[in-house]
N, C-alpha and C positions, 0 to 999 in steps of 0.2 A: 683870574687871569685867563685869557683865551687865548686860543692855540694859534689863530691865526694873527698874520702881519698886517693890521689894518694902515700901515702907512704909505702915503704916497707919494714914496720914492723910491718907483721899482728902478730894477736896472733895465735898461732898453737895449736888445741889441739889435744893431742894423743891419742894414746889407753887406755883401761882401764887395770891397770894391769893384770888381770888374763887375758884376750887375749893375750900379750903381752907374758906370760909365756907360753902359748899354741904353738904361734906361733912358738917360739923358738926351743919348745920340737919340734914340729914336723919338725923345718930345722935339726936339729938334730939327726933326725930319719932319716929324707929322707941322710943327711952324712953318717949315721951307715950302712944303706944299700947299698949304693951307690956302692959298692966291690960286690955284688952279684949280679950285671948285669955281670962282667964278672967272673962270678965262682970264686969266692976271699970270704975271710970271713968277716963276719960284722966289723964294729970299735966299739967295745965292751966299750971304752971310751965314744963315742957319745949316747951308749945309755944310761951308767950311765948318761953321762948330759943332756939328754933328761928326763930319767924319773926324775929326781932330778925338771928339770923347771916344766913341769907337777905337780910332787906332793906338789910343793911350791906356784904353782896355783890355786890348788884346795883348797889346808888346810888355806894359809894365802896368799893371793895374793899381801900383802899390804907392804913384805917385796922386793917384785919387782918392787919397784915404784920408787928409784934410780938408778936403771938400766934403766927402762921405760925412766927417763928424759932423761938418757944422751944420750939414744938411739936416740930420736929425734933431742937433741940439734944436735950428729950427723950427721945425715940425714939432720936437717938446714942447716949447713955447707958445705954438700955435696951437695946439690940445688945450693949454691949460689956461687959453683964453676965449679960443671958440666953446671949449664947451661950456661951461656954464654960461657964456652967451647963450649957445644954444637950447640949452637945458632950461635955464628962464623963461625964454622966447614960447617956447612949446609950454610951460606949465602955464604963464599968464597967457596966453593965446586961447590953448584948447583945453586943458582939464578945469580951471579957475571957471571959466563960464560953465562947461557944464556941470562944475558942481555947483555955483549959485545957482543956475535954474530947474536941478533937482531938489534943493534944499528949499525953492521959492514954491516948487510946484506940489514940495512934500513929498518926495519921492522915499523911499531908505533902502534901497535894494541889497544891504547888506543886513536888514531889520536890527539896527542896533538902537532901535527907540525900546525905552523903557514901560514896559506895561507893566502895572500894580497887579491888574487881574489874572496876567501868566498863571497859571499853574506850573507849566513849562515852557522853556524856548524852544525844545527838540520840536522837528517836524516828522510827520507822520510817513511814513514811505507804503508809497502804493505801487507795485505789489509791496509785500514785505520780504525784510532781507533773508538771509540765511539766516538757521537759528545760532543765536549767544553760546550753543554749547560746542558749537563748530567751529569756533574763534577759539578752541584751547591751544592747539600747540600749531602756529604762525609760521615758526622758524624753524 
């Protein structure tokens, strides 16, 4: 039996709502401006829903605590399909080839090839380490 919880179904906790509302207002913001990097006019929509999350954060935050959940329940759902998207994407992309074209070109850099003629696996250390009688009491 092992000590630790290897299951995966932590508890997640989120933000507090008035952060949550903050946050919002300001992706909101950074929307409404977004048109005046190229000489364009604001989105006057974004900023009523900007100030609207803002002033619902400040006055009673507690009415954004529905949106809060489901924002994360969200964002769970989205972890638990980006990533091993993601995680496949990277291992068949970059480690897969380079390990077929070590294994093509005979590389072993971890030398896990089996030689008959070892004596030993240990590798030699130059200089040499401290001596074996200096390793008694560690702790």
């Amino acid at each position: 039996m092992s000590h630790e919880d290897l299951s995966r179904e932590d508890e997640v906790e989120g933000s507090s709502d008035r952060s949550f509302g903050f946050v919002f207002a300001a992706v909101f913001l950074i929307i409404a401006a977004w048109p005046l990097l190229h000489s364009g006019t604001p989105r006057w929509w974004s900023v009523g829903v900007a100030a609207a999350f803002g002033l619902v954060a400040i006055v009673k935050p507690v009415l954004l605590a529905g949106a809060n959940k489901l924002w994360m329940k969200f964002g769970l759902l989205l972890a638990k399909v980006v990533s091993p998207i993601a995680l496949g994407i990277l291992f068949y992309i970059v480690f897969m080839p380079i390990g077929l074209l070590m294994r093509v070109s005979g590389k072993d850099p971890l030398r896990l090839k089996f030689d008959p003629a070892a004596q030993s696996y240990w590798i030699p250390r130059e200089p040499p380490g401290p001596p074996p009688t200096s390793m008694t009491n560690q702790f």
